[in-house]
C-alpha positions as CSV (number, residue, x, y, z in Angstrom):
1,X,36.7,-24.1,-32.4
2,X,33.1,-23.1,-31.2
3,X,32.6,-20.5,-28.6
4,X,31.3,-22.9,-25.9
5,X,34.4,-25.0,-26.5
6,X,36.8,-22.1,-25.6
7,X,34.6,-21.6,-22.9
8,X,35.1,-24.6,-21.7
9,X,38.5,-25.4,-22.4
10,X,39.1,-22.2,-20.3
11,X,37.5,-23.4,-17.6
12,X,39.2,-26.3,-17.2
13,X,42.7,-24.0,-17.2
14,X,41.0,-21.9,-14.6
15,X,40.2,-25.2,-12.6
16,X,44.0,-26.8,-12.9
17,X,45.4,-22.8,-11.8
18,X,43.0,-22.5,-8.6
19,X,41.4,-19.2,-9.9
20,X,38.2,-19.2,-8.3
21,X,36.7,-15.9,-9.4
22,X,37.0,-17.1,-12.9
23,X,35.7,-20.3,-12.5
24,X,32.4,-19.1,-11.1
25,X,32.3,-16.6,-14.2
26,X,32.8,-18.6,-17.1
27,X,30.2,-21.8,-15.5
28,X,27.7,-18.8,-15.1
29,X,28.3,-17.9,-18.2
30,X,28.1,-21.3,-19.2
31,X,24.7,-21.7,-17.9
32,X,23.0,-18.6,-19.4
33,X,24.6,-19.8,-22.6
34,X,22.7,-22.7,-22.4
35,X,19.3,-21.3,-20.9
36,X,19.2,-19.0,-23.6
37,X,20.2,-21.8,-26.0
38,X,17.2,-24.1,-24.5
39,X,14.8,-20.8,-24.7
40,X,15.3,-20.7,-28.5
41,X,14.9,-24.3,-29.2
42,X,11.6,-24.8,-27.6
43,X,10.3,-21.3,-29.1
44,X,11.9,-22.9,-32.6
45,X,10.1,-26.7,-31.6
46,X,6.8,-24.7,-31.2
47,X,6.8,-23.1,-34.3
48,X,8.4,-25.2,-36.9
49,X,8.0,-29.3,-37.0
50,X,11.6,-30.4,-37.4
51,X,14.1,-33.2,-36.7
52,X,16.6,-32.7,-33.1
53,X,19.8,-32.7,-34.4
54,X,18.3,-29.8,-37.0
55,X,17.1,-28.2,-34.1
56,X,20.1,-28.2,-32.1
57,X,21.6,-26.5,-34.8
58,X,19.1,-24.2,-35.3
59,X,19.2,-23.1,-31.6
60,X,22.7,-22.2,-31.2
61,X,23.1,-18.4,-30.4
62,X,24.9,-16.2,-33.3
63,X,28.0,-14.4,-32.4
64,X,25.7,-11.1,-32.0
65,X,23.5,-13.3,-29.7
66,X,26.4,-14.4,-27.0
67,X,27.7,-10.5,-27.4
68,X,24.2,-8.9,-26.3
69,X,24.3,-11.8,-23.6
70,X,28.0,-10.9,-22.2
71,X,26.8,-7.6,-22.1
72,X,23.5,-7.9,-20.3
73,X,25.4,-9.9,-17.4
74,X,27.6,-6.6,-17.5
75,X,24.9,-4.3,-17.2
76,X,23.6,-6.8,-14.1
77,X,26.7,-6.4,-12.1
78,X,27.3,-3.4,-12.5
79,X,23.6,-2.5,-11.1
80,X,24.7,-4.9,-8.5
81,X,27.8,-2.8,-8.3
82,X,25.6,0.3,-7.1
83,X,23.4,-1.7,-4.7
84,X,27.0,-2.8,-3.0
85,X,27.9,1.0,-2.9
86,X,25.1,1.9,-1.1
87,X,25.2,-0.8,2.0
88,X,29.2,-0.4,1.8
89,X,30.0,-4.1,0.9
90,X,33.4,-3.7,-0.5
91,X,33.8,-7.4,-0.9
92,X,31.2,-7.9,-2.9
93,X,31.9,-5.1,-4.8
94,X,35.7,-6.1,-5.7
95,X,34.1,-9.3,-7.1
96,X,31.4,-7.7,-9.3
97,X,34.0,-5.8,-10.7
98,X,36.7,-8.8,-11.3
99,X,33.7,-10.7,-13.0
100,X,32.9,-7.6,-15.6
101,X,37.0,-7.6,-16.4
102,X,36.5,-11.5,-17.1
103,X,33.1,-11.0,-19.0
104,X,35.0,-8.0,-21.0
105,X,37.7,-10.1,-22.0
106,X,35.5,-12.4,-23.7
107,X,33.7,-9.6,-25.3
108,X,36.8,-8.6,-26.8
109,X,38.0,-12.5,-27.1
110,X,34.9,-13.0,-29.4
111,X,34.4,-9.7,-30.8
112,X,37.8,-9.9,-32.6
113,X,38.5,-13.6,-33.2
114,X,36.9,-14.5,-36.3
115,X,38.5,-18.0,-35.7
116,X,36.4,-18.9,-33.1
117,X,32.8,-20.3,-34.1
118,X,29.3,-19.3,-32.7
C-alpha cells in the first residue's frame, strides 16, 4: 500500500465516523501532497525530456520527502498556535493542536511502517 492510499482510505473512515477535525486534516494534507508532487514534476519536465507515466513516477515524494512535509505543516500550526495565544482564541487554538496530534500520528504511522510505500 502507497502512502497516499492510506491517506485516503483513512479518509474515507473519517468520512463514514463523522470526525470532522480529521477529515479537514488528512484532505489538507492531501493537497500539499499533491502540490508538492505537481512542484517536482514540472521542475523534473523542465529539466529532463521524458515520457508522463515516467514522470509521474519520477515525481512522487520519498518517504523523507512526505516526513519533512508533515513536519513543516507542524511547525505552521504551531506558529499559528502562538498567534491564537496572543488574541485569546481558544477555539482556534484547541483545533491547531487536534490537527498536530493527527499530523503526529502519521509521522509516527509512516516513520515506522516499512509496509507502507512512498
Amino acid at each position: 500500500m502507497d502512502f497516499k492510499q492510506k491517506l485516503k482510505e483513512d479518509l474515507k473512515k473519517s468520512i463514514l465516523k463523522n470526525q470532522v477535525q480529521r477529515v479537514k486534516t488528512l484532505r489538507l494534507l492531501l493537497t500539499e501532497i499533491s502540490k508538492k508532487e505537481i512542484e517536482k514534476r514540472t521542475l523534473l519536465a523542465k529539466k529532463e525530456n521524458i515520457k508522463e507515466d515516467e514522470l509521474k513516477m519520477k515525481s512522487q515524494l520519498s518517504r523523507e520527502e512526505i516526513i519533512n512535509l508533515i513536519e513543516k505543516e507542524i511547525k505552521k500550526r504551531e506558529k499559528a498556535i502562538e498567534q491564537f495565544e496572543k488574541g485569546k482564541r481558544e477555539d482556534l487554538i484547541s483545533q491547531e493542536k487536534s490537527e498536530i496530534e493527527i499530523l503526529k500520528e502519521y509521522i509516527k504511522i509512516f516513520s515506522q511502517n516499512q509496509d507502507i510505500k512512498l
